[in-house]
MDAnalysis code that builds the backbone (N, CA, C; Angstrom):
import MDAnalysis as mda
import numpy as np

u = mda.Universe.empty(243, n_residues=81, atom_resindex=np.repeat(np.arange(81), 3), trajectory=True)
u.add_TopologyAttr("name", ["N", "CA", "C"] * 81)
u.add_TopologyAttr("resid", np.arange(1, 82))
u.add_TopologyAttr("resname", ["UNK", "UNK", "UNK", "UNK", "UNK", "UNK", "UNK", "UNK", "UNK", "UNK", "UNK", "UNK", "UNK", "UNK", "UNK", "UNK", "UNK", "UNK", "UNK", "UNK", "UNK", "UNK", "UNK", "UNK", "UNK", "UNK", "UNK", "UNK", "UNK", "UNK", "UNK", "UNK", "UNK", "UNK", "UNK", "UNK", "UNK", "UNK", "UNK", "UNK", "UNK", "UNK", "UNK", "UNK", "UNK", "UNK", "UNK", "UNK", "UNK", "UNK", "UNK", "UNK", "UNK", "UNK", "UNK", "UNK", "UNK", "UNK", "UNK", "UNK", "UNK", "UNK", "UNK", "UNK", "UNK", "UNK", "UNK", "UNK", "UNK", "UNK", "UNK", "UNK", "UNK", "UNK", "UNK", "UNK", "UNK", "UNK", "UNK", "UNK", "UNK"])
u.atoms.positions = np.array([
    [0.844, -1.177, 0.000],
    [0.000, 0.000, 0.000],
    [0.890, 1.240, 0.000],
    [0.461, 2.409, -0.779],
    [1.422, 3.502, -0.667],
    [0.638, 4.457, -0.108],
    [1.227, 5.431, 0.504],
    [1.027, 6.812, 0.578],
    [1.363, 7.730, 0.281],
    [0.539, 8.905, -0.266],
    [1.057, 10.059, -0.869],
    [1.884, 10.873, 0.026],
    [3.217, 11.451, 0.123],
    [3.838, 12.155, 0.597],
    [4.238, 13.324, 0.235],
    [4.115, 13.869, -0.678],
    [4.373, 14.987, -1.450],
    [4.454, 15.317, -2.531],
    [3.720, 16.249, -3.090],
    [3.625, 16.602, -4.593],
    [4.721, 17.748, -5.110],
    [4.723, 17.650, -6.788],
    [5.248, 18.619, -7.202],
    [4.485, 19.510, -8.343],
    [3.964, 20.516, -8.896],
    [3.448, 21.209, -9.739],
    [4.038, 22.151, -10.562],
    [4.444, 22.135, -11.951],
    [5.104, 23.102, -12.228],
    [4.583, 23.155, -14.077],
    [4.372, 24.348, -14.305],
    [4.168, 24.655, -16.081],
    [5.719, 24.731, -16.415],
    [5.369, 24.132, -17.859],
    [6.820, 24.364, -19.039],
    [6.078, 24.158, -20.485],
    [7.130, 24.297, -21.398],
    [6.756, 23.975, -22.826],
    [7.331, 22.645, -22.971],
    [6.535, 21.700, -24.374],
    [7.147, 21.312, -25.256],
    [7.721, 21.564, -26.541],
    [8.531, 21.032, -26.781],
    [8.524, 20.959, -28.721],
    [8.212, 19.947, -29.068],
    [7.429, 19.748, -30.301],
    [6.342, 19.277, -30.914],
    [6.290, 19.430, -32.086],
    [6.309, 18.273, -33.295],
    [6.317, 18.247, -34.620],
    [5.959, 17.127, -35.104],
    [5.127, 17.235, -36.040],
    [4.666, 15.829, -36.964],
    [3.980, 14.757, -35.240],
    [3.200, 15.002, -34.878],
    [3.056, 14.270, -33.533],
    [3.692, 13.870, -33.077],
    [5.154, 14.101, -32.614],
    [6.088, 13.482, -31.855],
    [6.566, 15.284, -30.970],
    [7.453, 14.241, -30.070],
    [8.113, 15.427, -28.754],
    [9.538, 14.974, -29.126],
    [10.310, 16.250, -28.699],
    [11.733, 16.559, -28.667],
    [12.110, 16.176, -27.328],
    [13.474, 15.529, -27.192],
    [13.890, 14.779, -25.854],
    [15.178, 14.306, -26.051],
    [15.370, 13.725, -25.138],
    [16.880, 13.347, -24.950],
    [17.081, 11.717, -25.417],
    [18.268, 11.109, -26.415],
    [18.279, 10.232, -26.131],
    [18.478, 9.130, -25.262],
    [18.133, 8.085, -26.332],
    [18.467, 7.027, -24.936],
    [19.749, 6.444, -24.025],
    [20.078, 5.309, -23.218],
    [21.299, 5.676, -22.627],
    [22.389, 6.010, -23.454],
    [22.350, 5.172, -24.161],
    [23.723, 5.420, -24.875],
    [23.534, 6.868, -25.711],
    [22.808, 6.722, -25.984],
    [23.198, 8.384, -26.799],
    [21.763, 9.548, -25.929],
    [22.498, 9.448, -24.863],
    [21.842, 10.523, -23.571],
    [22.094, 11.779, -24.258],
    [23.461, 12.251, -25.009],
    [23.279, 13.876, -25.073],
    [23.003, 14.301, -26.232],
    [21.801, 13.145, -26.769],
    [21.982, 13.374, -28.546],
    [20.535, 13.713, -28.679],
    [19.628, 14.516, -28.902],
    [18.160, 14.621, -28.777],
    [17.625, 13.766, -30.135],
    [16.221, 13.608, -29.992],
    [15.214, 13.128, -30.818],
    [14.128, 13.039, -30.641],
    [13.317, 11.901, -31.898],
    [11.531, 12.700, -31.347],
    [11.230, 11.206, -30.877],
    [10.059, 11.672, -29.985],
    [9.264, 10.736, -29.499],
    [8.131, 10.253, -29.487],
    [7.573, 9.569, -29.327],
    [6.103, 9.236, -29.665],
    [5.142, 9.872, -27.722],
    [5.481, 9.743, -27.004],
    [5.150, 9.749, -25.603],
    [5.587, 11.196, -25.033],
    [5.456, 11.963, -25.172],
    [5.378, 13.540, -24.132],
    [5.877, 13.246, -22.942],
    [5.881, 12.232, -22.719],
    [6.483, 11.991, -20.866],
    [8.258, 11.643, -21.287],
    [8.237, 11.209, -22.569],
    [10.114, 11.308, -22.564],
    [10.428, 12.670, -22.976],
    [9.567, 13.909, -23.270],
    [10.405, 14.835, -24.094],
    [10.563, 15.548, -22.638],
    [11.358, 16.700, -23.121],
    [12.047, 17.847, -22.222],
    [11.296, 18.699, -22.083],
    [11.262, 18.639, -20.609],
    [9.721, 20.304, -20.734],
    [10.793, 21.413, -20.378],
    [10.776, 22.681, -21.131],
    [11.378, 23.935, -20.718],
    [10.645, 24.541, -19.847],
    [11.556, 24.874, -18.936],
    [11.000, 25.605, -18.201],
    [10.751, 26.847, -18.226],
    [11.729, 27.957, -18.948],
    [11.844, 28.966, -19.710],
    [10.809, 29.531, -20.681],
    [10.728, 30.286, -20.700],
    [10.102, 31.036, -21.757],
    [10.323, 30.883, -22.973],
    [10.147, 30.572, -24.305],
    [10.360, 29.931, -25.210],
    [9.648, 30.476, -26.245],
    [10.089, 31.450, -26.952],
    [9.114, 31.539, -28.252],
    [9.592, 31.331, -29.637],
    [10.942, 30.841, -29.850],
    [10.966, 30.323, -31.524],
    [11.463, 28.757, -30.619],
    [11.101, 27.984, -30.833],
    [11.940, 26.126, -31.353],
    [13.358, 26.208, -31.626],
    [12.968, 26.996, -32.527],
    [14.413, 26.656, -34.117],
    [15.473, 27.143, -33.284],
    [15.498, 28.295, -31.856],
    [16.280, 28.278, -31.329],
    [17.208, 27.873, -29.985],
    [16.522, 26.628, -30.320],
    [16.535, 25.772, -29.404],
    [18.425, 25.094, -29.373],
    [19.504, 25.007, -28.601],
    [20.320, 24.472, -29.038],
    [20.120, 22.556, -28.907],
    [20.635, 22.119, -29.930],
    [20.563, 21.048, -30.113],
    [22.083, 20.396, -30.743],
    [22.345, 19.319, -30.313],
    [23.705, 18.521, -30.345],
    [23.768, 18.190, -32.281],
    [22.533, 17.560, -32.241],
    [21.883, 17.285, -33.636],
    [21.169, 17.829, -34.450],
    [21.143, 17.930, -36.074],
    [20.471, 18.717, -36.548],
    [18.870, 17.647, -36.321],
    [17.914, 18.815, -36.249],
    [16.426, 17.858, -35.968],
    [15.468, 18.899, -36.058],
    [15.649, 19.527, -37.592],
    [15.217, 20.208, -38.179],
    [13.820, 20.950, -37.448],
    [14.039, 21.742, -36.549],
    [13.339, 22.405, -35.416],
    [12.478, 23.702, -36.653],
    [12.475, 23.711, -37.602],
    [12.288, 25.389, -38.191],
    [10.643, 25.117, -38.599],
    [9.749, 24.083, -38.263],
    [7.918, 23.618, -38.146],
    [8.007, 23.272, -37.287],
    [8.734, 23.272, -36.124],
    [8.515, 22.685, -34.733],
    [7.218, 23.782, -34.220],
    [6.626, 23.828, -33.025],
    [5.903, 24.236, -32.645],
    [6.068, 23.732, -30.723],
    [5.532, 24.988, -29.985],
    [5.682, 25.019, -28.380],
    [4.090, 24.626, -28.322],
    [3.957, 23.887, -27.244],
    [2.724, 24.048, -26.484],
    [2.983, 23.602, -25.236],
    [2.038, 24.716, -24.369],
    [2.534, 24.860, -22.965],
    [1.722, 23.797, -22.005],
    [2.634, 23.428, -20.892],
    [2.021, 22.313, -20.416],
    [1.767, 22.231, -18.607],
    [1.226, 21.361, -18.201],
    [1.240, 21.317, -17.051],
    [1.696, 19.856, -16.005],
    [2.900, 19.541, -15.559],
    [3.256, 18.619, -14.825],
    [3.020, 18.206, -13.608],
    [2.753, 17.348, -13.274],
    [2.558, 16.792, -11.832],
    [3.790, 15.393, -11.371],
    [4.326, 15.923, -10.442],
    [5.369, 14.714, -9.562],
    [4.929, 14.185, -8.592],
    [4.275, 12.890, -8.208],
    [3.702, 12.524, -6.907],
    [4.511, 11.732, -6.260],
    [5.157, 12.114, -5.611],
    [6.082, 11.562, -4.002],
    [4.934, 10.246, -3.378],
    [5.521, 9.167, -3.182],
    [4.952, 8.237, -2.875],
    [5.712, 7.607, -1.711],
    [5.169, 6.837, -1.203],
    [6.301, 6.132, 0.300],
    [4.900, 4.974, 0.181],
    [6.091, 3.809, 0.020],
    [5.368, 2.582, 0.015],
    [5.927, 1.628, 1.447],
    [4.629, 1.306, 2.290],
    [5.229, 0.815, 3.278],
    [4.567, -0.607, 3.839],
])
């Protein structure tokens, strides 16, 4: 059984193109970005953000039809005992 112990709440953007999210790869290529099918792997900015395209990126991933939409996160702290 768990209990809730503490939450977290915070707005950011995504980037967003062709229905996929911008994110980090996987282990092995952690500092290499790409798209995703799932919004829960991409990178939410926390920042203010109004072009994509100037987004720095390791890889080219042709950001210049990307598009932001702003979001809302939740972190739920759990303690299972």
């Amino acid at each position: 059984m768990s209990k809730e112990i503490g939450r977290l709440e915070g707005e950011g953007q995504l980037i967003t193109k062709d229905g996929k999210y911008f994110g980090y790869g996987d282990e092995e290529n952690k500092y290499e970005r790409t798209w995703h099918d799932d919004p829960v792997n991409a990178i939410v900015w926390n920042l203010k953000l109004d072009d994509p395209s100037k987004v720095s990126s390791p890889t080219p991933m042709g950001l210049n039809d990307a598009k932001l939409i702003k979001i809302k996160k939740t972190i739920i702290i759990e303690s299972y005992v």
